[in-house]
N, CA, C and O atoms as a GROMACS GRO file, in nm:
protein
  576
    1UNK      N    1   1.386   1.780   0.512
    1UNK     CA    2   1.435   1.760   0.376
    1UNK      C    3   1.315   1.747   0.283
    1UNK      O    4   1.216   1.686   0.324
    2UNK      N    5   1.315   1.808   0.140
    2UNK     CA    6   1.202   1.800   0.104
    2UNK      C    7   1.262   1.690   0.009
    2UNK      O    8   1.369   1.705  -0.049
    3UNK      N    9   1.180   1.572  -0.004
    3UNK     CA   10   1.196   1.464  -0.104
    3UNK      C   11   1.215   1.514  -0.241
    3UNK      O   12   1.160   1.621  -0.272
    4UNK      N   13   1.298   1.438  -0.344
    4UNK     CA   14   1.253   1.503  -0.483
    4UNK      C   15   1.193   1.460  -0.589
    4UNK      O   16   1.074   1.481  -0.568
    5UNK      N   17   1.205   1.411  -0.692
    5UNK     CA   18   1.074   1.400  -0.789
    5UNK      C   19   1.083   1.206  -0.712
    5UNK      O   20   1.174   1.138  -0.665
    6UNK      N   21   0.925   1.184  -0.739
    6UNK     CA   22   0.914   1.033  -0.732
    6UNK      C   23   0.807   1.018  -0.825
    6UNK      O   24   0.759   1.111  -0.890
    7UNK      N   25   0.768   0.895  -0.831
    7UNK     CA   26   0.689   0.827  -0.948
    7UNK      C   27   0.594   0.831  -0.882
    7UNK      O   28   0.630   0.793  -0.771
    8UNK      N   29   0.442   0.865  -0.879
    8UNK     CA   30   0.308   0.841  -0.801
    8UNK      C   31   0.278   0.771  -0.771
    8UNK      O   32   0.182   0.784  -0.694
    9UNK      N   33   0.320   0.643  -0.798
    9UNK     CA   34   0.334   0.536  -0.700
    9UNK      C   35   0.394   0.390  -0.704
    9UNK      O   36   0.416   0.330  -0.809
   10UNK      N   37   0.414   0.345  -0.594
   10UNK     CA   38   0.537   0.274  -0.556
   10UNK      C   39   0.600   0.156  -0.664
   10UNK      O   40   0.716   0.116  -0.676
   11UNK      N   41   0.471   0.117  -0.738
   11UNK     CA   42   0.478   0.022  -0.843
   11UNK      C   43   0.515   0.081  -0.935
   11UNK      O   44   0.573  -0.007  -0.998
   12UNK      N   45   0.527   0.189  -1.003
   12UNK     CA   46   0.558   0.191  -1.158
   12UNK      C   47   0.688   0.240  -1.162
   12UNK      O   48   0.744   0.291  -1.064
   13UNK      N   49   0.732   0.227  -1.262
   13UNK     CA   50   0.860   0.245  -1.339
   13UNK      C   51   0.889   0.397  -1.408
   13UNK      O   52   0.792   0.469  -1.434
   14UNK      N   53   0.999   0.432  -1.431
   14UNK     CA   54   1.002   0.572  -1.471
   14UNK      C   55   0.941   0.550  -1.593
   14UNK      O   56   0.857   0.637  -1.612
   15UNK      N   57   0.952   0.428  -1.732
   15UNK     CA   58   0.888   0.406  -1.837
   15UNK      C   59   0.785   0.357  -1.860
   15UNK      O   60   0.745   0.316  -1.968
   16UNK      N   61   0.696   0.356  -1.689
   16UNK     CA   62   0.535   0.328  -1.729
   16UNK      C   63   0.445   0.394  -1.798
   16UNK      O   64   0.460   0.515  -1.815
   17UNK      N   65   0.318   0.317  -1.859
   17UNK     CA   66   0.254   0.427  -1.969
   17UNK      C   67   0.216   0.586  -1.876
   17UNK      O   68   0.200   0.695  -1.930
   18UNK      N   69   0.211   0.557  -1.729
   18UNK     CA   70   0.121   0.699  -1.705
   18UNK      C   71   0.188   0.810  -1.653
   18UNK      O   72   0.140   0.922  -1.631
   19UNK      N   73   0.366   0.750  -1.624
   19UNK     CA   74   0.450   0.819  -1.565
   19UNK      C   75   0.539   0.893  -1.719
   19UNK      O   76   0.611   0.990  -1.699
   20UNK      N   77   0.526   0.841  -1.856
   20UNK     CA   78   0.592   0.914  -1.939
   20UNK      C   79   0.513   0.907  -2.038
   20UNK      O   80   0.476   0.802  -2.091
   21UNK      N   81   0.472   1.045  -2.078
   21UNK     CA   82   0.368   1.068  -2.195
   21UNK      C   83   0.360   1.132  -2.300
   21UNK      O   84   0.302   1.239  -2.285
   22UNK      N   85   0.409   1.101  -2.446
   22UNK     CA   86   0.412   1.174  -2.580
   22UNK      C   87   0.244   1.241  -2.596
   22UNK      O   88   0.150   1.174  -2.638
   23UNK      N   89   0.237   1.343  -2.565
   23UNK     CA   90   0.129   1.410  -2.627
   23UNK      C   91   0.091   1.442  -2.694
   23UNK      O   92   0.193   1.466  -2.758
   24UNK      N   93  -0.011   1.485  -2.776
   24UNK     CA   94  -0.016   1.545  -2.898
   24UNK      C   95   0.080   1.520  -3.016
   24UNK      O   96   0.050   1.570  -3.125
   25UNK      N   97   0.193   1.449  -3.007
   25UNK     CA   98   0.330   1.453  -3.068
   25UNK      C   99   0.443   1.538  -3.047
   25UNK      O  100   0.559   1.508  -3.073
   26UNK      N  101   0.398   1.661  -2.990
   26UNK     CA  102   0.518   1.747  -2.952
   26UNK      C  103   0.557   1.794  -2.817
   26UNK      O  104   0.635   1.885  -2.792
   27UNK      N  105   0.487   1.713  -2.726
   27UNK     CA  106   0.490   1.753  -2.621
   27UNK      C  107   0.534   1.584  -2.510
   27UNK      O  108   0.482   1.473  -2.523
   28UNK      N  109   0.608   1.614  -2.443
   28UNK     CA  110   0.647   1.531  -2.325
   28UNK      C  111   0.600   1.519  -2.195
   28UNK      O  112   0.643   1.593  -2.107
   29UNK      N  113   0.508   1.425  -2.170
   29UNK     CA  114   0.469   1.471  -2.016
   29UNK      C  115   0.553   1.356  -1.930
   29UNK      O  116   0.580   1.239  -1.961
   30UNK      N  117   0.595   1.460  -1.768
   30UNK     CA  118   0.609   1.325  -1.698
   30UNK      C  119   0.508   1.337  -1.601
   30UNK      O  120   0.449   1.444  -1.585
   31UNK      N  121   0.486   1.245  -1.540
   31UNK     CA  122   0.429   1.261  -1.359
   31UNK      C  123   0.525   1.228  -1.251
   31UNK      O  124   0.592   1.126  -1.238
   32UNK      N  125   0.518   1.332  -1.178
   32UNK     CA  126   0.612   1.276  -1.061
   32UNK      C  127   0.530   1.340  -0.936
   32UNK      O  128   0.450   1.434  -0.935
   33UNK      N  129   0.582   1.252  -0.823
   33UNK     CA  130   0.525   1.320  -0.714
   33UNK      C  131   0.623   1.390  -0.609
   33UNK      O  132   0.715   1.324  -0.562
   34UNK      N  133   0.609   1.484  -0.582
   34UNK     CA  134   0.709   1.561  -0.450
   34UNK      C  135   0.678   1.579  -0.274
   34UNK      O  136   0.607   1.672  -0.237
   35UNK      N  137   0.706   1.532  -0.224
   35UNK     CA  138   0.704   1.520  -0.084
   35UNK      C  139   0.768   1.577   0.010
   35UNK      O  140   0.888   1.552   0.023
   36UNK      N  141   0.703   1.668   0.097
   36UNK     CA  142   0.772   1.764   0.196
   36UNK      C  143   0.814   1.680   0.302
   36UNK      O  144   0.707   1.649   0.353
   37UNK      N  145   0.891   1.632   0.357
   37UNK     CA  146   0.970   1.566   0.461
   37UNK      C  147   1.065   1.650   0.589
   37UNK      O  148   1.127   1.604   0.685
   38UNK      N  149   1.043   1.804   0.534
   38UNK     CA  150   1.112   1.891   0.604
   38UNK      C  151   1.026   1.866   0.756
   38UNK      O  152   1.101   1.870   0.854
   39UNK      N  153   0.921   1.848   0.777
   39UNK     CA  154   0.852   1.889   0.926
   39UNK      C  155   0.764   2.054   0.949
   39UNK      O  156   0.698   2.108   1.037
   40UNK      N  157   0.805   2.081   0.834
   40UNK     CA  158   0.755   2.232   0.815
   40UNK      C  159   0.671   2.276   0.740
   40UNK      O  160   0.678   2.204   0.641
   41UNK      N  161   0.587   2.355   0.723
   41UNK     CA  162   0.497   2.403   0.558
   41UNK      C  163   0.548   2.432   0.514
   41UNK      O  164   0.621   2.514   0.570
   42UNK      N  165   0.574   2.403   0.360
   42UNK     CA  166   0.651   2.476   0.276
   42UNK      C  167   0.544   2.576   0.179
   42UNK      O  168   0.497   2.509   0.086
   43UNK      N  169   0.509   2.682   0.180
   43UNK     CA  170   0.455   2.774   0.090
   43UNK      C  171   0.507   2.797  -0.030
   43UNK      O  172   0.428   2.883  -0.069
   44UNK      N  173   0.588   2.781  -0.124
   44UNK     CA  174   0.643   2.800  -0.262
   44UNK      C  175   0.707   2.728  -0.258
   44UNK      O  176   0.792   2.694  -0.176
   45UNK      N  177   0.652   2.664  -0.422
   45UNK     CA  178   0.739   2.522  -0.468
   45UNK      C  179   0.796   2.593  -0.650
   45UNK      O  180   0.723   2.649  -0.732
   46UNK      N  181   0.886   2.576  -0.657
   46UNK     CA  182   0.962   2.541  -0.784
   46UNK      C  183   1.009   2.472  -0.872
   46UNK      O  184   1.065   2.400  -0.789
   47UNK      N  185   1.041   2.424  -0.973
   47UNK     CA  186   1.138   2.319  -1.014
   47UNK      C  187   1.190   2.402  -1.092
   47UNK      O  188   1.104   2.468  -1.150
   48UNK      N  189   1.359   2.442  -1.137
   48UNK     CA  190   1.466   2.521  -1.190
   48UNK      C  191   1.527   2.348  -1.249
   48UNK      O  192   1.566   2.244  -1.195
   49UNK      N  193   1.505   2.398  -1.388
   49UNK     CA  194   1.583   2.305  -1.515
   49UNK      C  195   1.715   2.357  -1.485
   49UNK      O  196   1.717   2.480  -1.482
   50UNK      N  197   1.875   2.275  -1.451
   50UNK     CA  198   1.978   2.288  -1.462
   50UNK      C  199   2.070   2.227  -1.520
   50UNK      O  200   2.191   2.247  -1.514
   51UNK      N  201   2.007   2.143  -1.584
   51UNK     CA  202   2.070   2.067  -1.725
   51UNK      C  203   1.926   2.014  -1.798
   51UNK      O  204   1.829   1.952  -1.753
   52UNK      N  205   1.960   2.069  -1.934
   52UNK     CA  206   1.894   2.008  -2.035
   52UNK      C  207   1.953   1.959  -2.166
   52UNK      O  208   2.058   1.992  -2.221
   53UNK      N  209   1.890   1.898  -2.190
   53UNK     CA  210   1.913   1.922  -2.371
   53UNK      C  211   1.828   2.009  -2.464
   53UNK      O  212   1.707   1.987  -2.464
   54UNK      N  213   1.870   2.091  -2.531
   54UNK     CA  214   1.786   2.230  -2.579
   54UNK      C  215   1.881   2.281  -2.686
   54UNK      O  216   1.983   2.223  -2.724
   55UNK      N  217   1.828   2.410  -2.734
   55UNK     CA  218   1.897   2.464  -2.828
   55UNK      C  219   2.062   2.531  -2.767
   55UNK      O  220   2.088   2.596  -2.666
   56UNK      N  221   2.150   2.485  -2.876
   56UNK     CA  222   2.286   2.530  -2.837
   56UNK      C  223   2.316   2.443  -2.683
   56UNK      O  224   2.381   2.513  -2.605
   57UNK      N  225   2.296   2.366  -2.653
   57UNK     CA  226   2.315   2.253  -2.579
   57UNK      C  227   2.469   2.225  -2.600
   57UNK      O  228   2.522   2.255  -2.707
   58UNK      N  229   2.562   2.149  -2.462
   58UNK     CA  230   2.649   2.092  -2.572
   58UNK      C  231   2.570   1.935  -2.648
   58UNK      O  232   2.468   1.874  -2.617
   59UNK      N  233   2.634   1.920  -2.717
   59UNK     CA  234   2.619   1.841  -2.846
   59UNK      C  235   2.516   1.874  -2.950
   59UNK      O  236   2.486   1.790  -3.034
   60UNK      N  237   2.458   1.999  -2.949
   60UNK     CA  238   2.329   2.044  -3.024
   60UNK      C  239   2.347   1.999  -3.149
   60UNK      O  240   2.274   1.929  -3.220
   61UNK      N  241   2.464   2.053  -3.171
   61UNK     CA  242   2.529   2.026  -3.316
   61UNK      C  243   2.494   1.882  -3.367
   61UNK      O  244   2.470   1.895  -3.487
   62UNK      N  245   2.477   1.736  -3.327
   62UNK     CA  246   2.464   1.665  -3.338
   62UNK      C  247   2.306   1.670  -3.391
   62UNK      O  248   2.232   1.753  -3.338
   63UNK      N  249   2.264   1.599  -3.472
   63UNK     CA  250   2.142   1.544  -3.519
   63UNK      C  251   2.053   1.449  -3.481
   63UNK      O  252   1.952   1.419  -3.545
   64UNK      N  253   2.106   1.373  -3.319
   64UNK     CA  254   2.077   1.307  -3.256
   64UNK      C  255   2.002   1.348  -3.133
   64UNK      O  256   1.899   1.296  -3.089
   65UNK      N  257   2.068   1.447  -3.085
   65UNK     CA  258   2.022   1.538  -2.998
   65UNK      C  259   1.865   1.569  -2.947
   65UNK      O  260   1.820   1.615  -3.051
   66UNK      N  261   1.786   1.571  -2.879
   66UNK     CA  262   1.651   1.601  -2.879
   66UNK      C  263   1.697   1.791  -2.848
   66UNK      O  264   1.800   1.834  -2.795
   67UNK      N  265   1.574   1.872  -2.904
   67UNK     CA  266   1.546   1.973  -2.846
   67UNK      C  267   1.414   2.030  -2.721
   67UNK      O  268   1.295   2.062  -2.720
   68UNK      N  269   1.501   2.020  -2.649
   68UNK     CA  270   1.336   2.048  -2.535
   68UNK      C  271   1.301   2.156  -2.450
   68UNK      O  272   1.383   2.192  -2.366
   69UNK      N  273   1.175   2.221  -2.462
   69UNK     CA  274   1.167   2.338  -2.391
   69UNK      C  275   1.066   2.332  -2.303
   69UNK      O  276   0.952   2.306  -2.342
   70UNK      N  277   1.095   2.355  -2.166
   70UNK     CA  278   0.993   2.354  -2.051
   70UNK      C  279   0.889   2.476  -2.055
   70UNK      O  280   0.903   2.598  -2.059
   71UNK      N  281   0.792   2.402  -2.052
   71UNK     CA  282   0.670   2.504  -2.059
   71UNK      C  283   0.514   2.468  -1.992
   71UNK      O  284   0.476   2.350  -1.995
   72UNK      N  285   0.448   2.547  -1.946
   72UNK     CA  286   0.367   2.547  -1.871
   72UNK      C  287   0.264   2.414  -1.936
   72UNK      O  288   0.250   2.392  -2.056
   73UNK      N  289   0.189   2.323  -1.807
   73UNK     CA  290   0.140   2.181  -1.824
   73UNK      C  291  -0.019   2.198  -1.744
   73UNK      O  292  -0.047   2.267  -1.647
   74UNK      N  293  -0.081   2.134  -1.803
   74UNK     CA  294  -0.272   2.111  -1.765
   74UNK      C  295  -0.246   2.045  -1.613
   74UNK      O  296  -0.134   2.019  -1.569
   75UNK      N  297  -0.368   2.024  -1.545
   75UNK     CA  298  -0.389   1.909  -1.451
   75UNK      C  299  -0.452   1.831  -1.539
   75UNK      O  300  -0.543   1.876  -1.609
   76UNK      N  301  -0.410   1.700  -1.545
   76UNK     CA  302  -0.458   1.586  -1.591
   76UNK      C  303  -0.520   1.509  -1.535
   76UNK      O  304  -0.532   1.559  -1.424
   77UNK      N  305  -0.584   1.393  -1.534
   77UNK     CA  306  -0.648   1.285  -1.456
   77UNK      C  307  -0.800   1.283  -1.502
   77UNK      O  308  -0.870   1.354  -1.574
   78UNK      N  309  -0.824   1.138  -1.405
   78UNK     CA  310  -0.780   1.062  -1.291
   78UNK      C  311  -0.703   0.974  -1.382
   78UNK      O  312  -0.738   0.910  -1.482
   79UNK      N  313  -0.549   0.993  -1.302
   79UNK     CA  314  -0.475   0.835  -1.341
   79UNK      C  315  -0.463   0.755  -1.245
   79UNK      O  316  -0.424   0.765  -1.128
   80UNK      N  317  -0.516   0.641  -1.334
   80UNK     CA  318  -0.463   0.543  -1.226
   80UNK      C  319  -0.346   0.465  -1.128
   80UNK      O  320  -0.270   0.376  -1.167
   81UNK      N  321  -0.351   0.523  -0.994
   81UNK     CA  322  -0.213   0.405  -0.942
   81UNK      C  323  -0.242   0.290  -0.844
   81UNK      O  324  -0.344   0.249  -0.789
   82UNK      N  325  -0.146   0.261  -0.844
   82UNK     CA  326  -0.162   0.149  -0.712
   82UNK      C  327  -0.197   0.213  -0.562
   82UNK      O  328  -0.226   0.134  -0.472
   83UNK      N  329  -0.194   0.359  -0.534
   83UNK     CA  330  -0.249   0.400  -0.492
   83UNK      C  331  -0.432   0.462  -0.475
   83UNK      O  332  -0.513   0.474  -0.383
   84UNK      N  333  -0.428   0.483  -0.596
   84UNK     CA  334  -0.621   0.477  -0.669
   84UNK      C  335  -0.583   0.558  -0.774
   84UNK      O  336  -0.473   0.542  -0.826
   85UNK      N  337  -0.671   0.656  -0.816
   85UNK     CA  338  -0.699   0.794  -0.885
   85UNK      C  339  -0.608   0.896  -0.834
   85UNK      O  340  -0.621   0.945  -0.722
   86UNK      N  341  -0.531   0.922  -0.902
   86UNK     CA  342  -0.493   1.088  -0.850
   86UNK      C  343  -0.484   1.182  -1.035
   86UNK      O  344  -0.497   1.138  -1.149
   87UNK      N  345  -0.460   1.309  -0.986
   87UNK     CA  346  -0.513   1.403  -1.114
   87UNK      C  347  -0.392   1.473  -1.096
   87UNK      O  348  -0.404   1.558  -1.007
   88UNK      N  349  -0.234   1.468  -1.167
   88UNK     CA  350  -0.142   1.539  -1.130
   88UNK      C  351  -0.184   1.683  -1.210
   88UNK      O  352  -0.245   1.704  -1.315
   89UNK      N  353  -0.108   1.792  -1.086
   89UNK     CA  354  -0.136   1.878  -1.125
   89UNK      C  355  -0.040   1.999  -1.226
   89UNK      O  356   0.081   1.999  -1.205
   90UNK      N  357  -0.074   2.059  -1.292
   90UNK     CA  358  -0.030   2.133  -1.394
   90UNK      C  359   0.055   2.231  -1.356
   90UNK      O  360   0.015   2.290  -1.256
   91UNK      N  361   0.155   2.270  -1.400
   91UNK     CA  362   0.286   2.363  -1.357
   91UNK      C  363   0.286   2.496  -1.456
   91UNK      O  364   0.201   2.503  -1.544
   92UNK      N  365   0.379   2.597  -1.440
   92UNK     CA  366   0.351   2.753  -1.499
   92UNK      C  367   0.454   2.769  -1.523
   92UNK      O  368   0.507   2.827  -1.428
   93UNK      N  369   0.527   2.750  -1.609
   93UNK     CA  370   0.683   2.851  -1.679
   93UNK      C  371   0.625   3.008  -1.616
   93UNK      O  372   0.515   3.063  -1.622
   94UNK      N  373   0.788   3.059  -1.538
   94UNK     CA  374   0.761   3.203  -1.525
   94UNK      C  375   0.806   3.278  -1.585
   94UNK      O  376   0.928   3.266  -1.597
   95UNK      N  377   0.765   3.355  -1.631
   95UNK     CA  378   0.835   3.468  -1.706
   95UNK      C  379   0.806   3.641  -1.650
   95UNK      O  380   0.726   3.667  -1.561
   96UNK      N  381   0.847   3.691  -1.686
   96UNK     CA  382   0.918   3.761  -1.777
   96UNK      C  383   1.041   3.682  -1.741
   96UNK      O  384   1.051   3.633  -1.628
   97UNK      N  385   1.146   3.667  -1.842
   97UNK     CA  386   1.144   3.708  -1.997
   97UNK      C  387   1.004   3.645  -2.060
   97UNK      O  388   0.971   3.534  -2.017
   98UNK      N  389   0.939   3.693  -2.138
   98UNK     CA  390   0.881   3.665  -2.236
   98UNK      C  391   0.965   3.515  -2.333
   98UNK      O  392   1.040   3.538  -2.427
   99UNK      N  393   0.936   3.385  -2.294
   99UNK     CA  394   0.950   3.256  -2.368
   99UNK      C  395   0.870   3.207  -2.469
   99UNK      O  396   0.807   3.104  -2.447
  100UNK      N  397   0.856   3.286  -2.616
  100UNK     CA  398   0.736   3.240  -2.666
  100UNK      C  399   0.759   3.078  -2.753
  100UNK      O  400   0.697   3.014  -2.837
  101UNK      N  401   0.872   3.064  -2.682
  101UNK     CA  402   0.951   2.946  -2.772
  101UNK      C  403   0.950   2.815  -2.650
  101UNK      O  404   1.004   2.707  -2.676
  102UNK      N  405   0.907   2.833  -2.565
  102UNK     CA  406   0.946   2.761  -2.425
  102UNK      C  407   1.052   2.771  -2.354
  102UNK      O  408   1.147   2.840  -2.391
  103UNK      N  409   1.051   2.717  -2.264
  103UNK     CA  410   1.201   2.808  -2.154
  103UNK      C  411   1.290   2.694  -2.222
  103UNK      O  412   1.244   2.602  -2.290
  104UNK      N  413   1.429   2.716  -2.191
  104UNK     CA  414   1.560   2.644  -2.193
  104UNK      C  415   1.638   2.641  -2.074
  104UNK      O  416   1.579   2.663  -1.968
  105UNK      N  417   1.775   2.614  -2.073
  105UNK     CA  418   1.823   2.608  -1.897
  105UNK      C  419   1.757   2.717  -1.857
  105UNK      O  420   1.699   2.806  -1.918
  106UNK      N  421   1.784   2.689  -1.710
  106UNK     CA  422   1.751   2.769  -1.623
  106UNK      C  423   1.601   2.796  -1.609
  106UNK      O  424   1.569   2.865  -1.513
  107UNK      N  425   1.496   2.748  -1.697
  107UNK     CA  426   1.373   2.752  -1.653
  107UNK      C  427   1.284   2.728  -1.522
  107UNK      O  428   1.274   2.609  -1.492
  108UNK      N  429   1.248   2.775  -1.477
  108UNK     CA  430   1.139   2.775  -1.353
  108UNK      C  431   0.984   2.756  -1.343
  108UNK      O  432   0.901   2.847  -1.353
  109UNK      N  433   0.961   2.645  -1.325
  109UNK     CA  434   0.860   2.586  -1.338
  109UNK      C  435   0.818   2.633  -1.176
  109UNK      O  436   0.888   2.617  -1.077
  110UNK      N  437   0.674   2.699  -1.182
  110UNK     CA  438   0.549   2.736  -1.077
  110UNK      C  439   0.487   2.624  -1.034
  110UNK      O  440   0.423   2.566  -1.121
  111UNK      N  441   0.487   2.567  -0.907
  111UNK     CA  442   0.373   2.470  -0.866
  111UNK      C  443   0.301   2.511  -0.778
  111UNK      O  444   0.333   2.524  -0.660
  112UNK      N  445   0.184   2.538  -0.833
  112UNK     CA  446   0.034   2.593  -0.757
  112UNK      C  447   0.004   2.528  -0.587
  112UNK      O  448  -0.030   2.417  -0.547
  113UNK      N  449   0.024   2.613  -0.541
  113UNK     CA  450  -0.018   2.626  -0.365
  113UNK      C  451   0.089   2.534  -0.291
  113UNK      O  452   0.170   2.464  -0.351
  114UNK      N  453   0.078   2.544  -0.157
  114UNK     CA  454   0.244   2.506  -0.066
  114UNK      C  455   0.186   2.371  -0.036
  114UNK      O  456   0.076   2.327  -0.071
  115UNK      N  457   0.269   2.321   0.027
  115UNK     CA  458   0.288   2.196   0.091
  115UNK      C  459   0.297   2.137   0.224
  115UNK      O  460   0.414   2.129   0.260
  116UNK      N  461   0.186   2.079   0.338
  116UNK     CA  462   0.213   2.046   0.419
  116UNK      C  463   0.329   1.959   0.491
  116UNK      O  464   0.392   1.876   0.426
  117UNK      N  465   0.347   1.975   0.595
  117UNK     CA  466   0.459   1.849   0.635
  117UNK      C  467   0.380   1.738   0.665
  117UNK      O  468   0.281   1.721   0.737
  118UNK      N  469   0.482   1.630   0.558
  118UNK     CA  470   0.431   1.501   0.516
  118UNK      C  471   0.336   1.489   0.415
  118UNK      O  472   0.284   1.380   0.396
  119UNK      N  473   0.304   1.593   0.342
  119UNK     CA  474   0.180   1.604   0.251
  119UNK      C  475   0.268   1.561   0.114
  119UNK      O  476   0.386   1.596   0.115
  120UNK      N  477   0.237   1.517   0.044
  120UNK     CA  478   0.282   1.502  -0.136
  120UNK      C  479   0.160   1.616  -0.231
  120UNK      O  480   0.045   1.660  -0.219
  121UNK      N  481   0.276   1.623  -0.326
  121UNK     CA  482   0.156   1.682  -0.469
  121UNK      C  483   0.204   1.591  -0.574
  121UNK      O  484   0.323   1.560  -0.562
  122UNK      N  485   0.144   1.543  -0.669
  122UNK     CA  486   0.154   1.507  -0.794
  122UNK      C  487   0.162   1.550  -0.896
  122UNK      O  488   0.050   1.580  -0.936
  123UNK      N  489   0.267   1.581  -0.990
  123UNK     CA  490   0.280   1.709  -1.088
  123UNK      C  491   0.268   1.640  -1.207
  123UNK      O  492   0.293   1.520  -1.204
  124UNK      N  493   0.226   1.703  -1.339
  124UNK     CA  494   0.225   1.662  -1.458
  124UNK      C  495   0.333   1.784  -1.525
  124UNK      O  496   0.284   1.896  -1.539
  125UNK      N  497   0.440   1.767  -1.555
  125UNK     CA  498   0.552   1.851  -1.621
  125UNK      C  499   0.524   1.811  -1.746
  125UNK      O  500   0.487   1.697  -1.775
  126UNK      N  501   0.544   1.921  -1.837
  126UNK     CA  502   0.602   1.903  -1.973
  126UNK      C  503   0.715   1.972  -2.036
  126UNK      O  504   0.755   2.078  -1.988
  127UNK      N  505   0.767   1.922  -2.137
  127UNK     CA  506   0.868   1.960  -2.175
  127UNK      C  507   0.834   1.967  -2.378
  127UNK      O  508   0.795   1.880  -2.456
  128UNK      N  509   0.854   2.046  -2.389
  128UNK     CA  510   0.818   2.063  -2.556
  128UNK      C  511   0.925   2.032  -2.629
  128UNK      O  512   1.037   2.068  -2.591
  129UNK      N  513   0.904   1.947  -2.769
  129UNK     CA  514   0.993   1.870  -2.868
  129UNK      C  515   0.964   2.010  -2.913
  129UNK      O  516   0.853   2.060  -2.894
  130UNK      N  517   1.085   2.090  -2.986
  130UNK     CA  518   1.105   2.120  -3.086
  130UNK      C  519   1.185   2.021  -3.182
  130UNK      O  520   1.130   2.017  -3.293
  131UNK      N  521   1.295   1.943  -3.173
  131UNK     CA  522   1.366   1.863  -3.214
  131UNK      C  523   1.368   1.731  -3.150
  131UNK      O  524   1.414   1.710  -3.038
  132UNK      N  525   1.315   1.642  -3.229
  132UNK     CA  526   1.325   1.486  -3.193
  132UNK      C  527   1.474   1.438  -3.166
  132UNK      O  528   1.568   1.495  -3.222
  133UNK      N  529   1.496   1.310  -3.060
  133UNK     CA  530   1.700   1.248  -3.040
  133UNK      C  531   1.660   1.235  -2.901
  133UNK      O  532   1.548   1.244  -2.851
  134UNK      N  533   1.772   1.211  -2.847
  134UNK     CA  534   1.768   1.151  -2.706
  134UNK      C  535   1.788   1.284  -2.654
  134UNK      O  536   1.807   1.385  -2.722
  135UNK      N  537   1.781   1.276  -2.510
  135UNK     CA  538   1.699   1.381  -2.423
  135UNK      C  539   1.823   1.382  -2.259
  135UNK      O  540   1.929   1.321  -2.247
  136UNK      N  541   1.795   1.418  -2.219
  136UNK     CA  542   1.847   1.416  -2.082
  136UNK      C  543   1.797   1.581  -2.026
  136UNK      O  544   1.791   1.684  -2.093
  137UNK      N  545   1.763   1.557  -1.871
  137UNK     CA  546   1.715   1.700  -1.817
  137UNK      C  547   1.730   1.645  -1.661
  137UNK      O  548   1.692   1.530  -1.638
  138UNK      N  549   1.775   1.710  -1.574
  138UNK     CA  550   1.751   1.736  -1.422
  138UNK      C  551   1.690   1.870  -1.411
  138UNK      O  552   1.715   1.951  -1.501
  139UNK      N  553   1.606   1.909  -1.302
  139UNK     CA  554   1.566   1.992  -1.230
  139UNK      C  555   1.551   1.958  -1.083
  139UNK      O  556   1.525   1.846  -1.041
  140UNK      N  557   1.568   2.057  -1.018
  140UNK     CA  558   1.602   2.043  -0.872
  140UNK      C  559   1.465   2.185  -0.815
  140UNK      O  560   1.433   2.289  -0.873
  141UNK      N  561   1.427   2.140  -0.716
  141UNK     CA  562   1.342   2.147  -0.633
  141UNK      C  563   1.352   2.256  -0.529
  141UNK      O  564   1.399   2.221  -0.421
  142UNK      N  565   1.322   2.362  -0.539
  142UNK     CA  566   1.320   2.480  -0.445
  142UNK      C  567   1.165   2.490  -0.368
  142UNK      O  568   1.048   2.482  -0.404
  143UNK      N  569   1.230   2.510  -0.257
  143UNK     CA  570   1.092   2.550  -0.176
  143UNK      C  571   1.120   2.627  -0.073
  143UNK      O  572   1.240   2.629  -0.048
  144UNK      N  573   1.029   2.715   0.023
  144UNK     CA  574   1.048   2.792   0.112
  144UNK      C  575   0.893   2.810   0.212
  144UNK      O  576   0.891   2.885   0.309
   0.00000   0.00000   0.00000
């Protein structure tokens, strides 16, 4: 089973400063970490947005609404955890289609090189404000 998103480490909270990050102002970072538990290598990792909040969303119409578009993220670091230093690493919107706006559902986020069994990676995701409001997003975890 491959584990799915976790916090980098065991102490922090999904609303700790290093696990949720306003960037620049328009940009959202999280950190999470993913863990292969299958027993197997996994060579290609994904994350596929299957609910967001985004344009034409339901409730878009609302003014409350956040607008958010998944789009390709840096490696960051060293952050600190209760584990030590780690540097989560940066993810790739794929395209074609051509997203010059950032992806919306159904986006597919690239995570650079596979995964041993029992190995973790640490990801830095972002998600781009076009529209400020409350937010909600799952993505689910493909690998092979």
């Amino acid at each position: 089973m491959l584990r799915g998103f976790g916090l980098p480490c065991s102490t922090q909270t999904v609303g700790t400063r290093n696990s949720r990050v306003l960037s620049g102002g328009d940009r959202l970072e999280f950190r999470r970490r993913v863990t292969n538990n299958t027993g197997a290598p996994i060579t290609t990792l994904r994350l596929r947005f299957v609910e967001l909040t985004t344009f034409q969303s339901p409730g878009y119409a609302s003014a409350g609404q956040a607008d958010l578009r998944p789009g390709s993220s840096l490696t960051v670091g060293p952050v600190t955890t209760s584990l030590g230093a780690v540097s989560p690493l940066g993810v790739t919107l794929l395209t074609p289609p051509g997203q010059p706006l950032g992806g919306g559902l159904n986006s597919v986020l690239s995570i650079p090189g596979g995964l041993a069994p029992g190995a973790s990676l640490d990801l830095n995701i972002a998600l781009y404000v076009s529209r400020v409001g409350g937010y909600r997003f799952f993505a689910t975890i493909e690998g092979r």
